[in-house]
C-alpha positions, -999 to +999 in steps of 0.1 A: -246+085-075-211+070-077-186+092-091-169+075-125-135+083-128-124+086-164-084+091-175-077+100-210-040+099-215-026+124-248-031+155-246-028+156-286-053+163-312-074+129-305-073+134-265-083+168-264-111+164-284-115+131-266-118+149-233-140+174-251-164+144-261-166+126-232-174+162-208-203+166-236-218+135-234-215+127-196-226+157-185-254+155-157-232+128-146-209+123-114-178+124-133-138+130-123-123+136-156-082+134-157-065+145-184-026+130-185+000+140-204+039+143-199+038+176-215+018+210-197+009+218-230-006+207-264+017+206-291+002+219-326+023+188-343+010+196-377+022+232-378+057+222-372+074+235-402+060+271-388+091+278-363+112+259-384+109+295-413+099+321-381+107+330-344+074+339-339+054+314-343+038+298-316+026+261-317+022+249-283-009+256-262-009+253-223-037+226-216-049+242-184-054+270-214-074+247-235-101+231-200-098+258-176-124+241-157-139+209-146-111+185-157-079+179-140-046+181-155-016+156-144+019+160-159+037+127-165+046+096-183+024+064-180+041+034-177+018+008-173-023-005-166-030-032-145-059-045-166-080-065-138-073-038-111-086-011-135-049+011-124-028+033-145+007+035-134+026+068-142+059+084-135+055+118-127+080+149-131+099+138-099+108+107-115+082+090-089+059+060-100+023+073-093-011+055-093-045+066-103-079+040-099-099+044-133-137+030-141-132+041-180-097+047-196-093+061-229-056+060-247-046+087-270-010+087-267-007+091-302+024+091-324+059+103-327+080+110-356+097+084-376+133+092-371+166+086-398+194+067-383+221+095-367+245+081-393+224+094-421+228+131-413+202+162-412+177+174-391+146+154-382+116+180-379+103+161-350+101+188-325+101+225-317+138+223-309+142+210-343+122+234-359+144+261-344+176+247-355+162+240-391+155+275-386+189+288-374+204+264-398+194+278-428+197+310-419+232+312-409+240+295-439+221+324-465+242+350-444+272+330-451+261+327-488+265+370-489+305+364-480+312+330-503+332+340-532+332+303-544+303+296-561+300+263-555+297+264-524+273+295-522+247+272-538+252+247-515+249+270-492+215+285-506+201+250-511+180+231-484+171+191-492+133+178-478+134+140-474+098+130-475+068+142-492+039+134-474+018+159-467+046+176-438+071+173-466+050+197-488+041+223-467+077+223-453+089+228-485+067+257-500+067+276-469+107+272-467+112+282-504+088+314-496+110+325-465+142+315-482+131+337-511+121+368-487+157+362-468+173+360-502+159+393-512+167+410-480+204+400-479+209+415-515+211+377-531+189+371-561+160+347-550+166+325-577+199+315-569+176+297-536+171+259-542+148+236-523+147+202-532+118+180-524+120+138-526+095+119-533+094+084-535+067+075-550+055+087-587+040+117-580+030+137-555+003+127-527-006+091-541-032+090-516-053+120-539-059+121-576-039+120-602-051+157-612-044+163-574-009+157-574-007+177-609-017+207-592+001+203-561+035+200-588+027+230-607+023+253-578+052+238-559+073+243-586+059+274-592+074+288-560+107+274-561+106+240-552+121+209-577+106+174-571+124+146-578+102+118-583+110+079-580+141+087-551+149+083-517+180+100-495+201+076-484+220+099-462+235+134-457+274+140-451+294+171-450+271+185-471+266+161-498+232+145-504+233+106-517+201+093-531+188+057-533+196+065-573+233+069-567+230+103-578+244+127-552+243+165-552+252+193-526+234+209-495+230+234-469+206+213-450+189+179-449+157+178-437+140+144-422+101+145-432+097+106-428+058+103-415+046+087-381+050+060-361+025+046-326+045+058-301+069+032-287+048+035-251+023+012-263+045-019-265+057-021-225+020-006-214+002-041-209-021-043-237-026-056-271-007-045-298-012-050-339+016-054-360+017-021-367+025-013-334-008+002-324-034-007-298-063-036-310-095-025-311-131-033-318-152-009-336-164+010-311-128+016-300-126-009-271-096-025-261-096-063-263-089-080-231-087-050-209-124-040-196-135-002-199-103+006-217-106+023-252-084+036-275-083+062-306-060+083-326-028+073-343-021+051-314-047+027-321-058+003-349-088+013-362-109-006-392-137+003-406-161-028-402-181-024-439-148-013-457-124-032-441-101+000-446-080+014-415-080+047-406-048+072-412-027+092-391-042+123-397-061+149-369-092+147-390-094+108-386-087+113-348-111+142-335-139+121-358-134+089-334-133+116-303-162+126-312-176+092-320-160+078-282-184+104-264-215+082-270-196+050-269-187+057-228-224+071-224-240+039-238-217+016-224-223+032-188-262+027-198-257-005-212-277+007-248-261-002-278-231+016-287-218+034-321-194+017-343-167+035-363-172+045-394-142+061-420-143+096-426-150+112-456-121+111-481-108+148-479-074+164-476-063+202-470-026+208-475-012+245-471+012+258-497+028+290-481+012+320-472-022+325-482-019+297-507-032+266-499-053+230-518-082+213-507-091+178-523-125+159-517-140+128-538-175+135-543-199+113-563-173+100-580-159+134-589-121+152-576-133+186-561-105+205-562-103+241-540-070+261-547-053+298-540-069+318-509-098+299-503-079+270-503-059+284-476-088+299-454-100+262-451-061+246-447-061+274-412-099+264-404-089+229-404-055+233-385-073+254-361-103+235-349-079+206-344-063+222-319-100+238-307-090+274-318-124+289-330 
């Protein structure tokens, strides 16, 4: 039996659960599976507001951890596929342009964080480094706060600015007011004197969800701490001084970026199709046009439903759905049956809170289910941590 060699490059949420899939449903199979990623480990991305309010919390997970066995793991950057010669092209840690011979190759490079312009000042939480200096930002300046005789600038000094409320913006924002408020109480400064400012530029809260939805998620937001301001956009961050879209300007400890995602800039000098969006055409069972036994899932690629016409989000759920969806796509294309074709997944959010608090929003029958306080949270740390295959 001829061994198949199969590449999955992304060692994110979609292409561990891609290489997950694919181990599943070729098994019995002569199969080399490569796993390729420019990082040895697999970056919780979802939980990076956690070392952004502690030191000890620990998002990344080795990926030799993750497949101790049967699936090889290559460190480096690819850098381009020769379509007709079936090779990926990679630079590996040496700087050295490498080559590896595929029969299936699935992209789940994924996406990065949109980024503000460096003239706009703050912090973009776009990384573990940047979680740690949010971290280290705000703390220096609540220690400062003890000494400030002026009282101005204490509360600028006790005030922290979120620029984005997506769903990162939220959780950012409650678990920062929850830290700042334990900090606070430590250092002998009342709590309330804390201020964490969250900006939003829609109408409410999470458009996406209900309208009863983004209620709740206001009243327990504000609840612990944090004030929304609705209808805005920061324009930019100087010397301490917020500027919204508004006019209005106010003062700040700390600006952070919480913009949303973008397909990662790879996939425009890789060699294959690309939508408007920046991410990787597909058909609906994930295949990439032009380039034979080549698929793609995750935020990296385009993906419509075919009966709705409605493309998927950039969301973990979304990608480890597909993943598992690509397992019997490669074994029926390798039989020649008739493969699956995507379908959306069910409408269905978790966002956590701060500790122990967390919501959870479905649409069921044409009826908001709507799961709040503990058990709300029990299902927000399920969900973040079969993403990452923690069980």
């Amino acid at each position: 039996m001829k061994e198949i060699t199969c590449v999955v490059v992304g060692g994110g949420y979609a292409g561990i659960h891609a290489v997950k899939a694919i181990r599943d449903k070729l098994s019995g199979r002569s199969i080399r599976l490569i796993l390729l990623d420019k990082e040895p480990h697999h970056l919780r991305k979802v939980l990076l507001f956690k070392p952004a309010v502690s030191k000890e919390a620990a998002i990344e997970l080795p990926l030799k951890s993750i497949f101790p066995d049967e699936v090889e793991f290559v460190q480096g950057t690819a850098t381009k596929i020769e379509k007709n010669e079936k090779t990926l092209f990679y630079q590996d840690q040496q700087g050295s342009t490498q080559a590896i011979h595929y029969d299936m190759l699935v992209l789940a490079i994924g996406s990065v964080i949109r980024q503000a312009e460096p003239e706009q000042g703050g912090i973009a939480l776009s990384s573990v480094e940047a979680a740690e200096a949010i971290r280290e930002t705000w703390l220096a300046n609540m220690q400062k706060a003890v000494r400030e005789t002026n009282p101005e600038e204490r509360q600028r000094l006790l005030t922290v600015t979120i620029a984005g409320a997506g769903i990162s913006g939220i959780e950012t924002a409650a678990e920062l007011a929850y830290a700042m408020h334990e900090e606070a109480a430590r250092l002998g400064i009342p709590p309330a004197e804390t201020k964490v400012y969250l900006i939003n530029t829609h109408n409410r809260l999470f458009p996406e969800g209900s309208a009863k939805l983004g209620r709740k998620l206001e009243q327990t937001l504000t609840a612990d701490g944090v004030t929304i301001l609705h209808r805005q956009k920061v324009v930019a961050e100087r010397d301490g001084i917020v500027t919204l879209s508004s006019g209005h300007t106010f003062s700040t400890g700390l600006c952070i970026w919480s913009l949303g995602l973008i397909a990662n800039p790879l996939l425009r000098t890789i060699g294959i199709p690309i939508s408007a969006q920046g991410q990787v055409i597909v058909d609906a069972s994930y295949r990439v046009s032009g380039a034979p036994g080549v698929y793609s899932i995750g935020d990296c690629a385009r993906i419509i439903d075919p009966v709705s016409g409605q493309a998927d989000r950039m969301t973990c759920k979304e990608g480890t759905a597909q993943a598992a969806r690509l397992g019997s796509v490669l074994a029926a294309d390798l039989d020649g049956t008739s493969s699956p074709t995507h379908k959306s997944f069910m409408e269905f959010f978790c966002i956590g809170l701060g500790p122990e608090k967390g919501i959870v929003w479905t649409r069921k029958w044409g009826l908001d289910i709507i799961l709040t306080g503990k058990l709300g949270w029990k299902i927000r740390q399920y969900t973040w941590n079969i993403a990452s295959m923690l069980h």
